[in-house]
Legacy VTK file of the C-alpha trace (Angstrom):
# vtk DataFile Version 3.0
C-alpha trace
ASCII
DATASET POLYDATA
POINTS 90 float
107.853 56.383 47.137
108.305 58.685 50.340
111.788 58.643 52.367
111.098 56.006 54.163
110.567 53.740 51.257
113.804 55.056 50.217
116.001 54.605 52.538
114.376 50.793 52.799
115.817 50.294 49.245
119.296 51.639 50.038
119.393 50.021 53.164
118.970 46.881 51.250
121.221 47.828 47.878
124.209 48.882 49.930
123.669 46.270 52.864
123.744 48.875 55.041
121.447 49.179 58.357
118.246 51.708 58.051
119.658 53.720 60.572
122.936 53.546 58.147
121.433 54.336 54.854
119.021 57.444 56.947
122.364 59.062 57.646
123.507 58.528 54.290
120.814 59.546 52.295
120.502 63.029 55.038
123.928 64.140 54.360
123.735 63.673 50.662
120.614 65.440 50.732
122.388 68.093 53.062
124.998 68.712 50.902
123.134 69.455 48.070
121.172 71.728 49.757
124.204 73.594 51.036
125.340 73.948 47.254
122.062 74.846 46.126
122.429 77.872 48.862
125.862 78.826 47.612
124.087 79.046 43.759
125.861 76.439 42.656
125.215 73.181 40.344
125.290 69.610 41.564
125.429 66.838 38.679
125.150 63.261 39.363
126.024 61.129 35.662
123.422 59.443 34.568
120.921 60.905 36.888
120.567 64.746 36.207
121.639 68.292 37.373
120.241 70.454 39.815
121.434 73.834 39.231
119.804 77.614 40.572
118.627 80.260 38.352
117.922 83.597 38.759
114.121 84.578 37.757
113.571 88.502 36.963
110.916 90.200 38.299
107.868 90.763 36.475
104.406 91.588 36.823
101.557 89.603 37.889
98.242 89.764 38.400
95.336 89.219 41.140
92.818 86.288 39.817
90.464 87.684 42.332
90.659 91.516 41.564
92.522 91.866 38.442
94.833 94.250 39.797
98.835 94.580 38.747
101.344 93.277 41.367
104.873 93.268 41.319
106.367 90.148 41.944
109.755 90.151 42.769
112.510 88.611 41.697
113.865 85.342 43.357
116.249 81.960 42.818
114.349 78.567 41.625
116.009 75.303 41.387
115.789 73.508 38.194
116.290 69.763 37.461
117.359 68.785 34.242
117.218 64.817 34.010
119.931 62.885 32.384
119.185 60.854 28.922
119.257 57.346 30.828
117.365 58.719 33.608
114.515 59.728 30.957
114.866 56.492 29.020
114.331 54.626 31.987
111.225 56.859 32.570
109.670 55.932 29.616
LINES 1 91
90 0 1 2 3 4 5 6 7 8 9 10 11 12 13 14 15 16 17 18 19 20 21 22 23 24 25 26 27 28 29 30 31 32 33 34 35 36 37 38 39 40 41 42 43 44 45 46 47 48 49 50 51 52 53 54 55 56 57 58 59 60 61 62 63 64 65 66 67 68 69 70 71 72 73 74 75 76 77 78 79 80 81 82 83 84 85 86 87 88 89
């Protein structure tokens, strides 16, 4: 499914126009990308949490050369699914 199949299917859940559920869907997106920026944690019950963590540096290496690097550290975002979202899943 890409975003245009999604916004199809909330276009038709919410009986909304396309053009409706595109601006719906973009500033629910947006505002959990602003959070994510701030560091913080967005949960939606009974679909999952999207929180950032810090990840330390460390030290990697080339595949090529085989040489040390230093890779530094940096923010990820993790999703952790809710139970019914992985039920439904499997």
């Amino acid at each position: 499914m890409n975003k245009g199949d999604l916004v199809n299917k909330i276009a038709a859940g919410a009986e909304l126009t396309k053009k409706q559920a595109d601006a719906a869907l973009k500033a629910a997106l947006d505002a959990i990308t602003e959070e994510m920026a701030q560091g913080g944690t967005v949960t939606l019950i009974g679909f999952g949490t999207f929180k950032v963590q810090k990840r330390d540096a460390r030290t990697g290496r080339n595949p090529r050369t085989g040489e040390a690097l230093k890779i530094p550290e940096k923010n990820v975002v993790k999703f952790s699914p809710s139970k019914a979202l992985e039920e439904a899943a499997n």
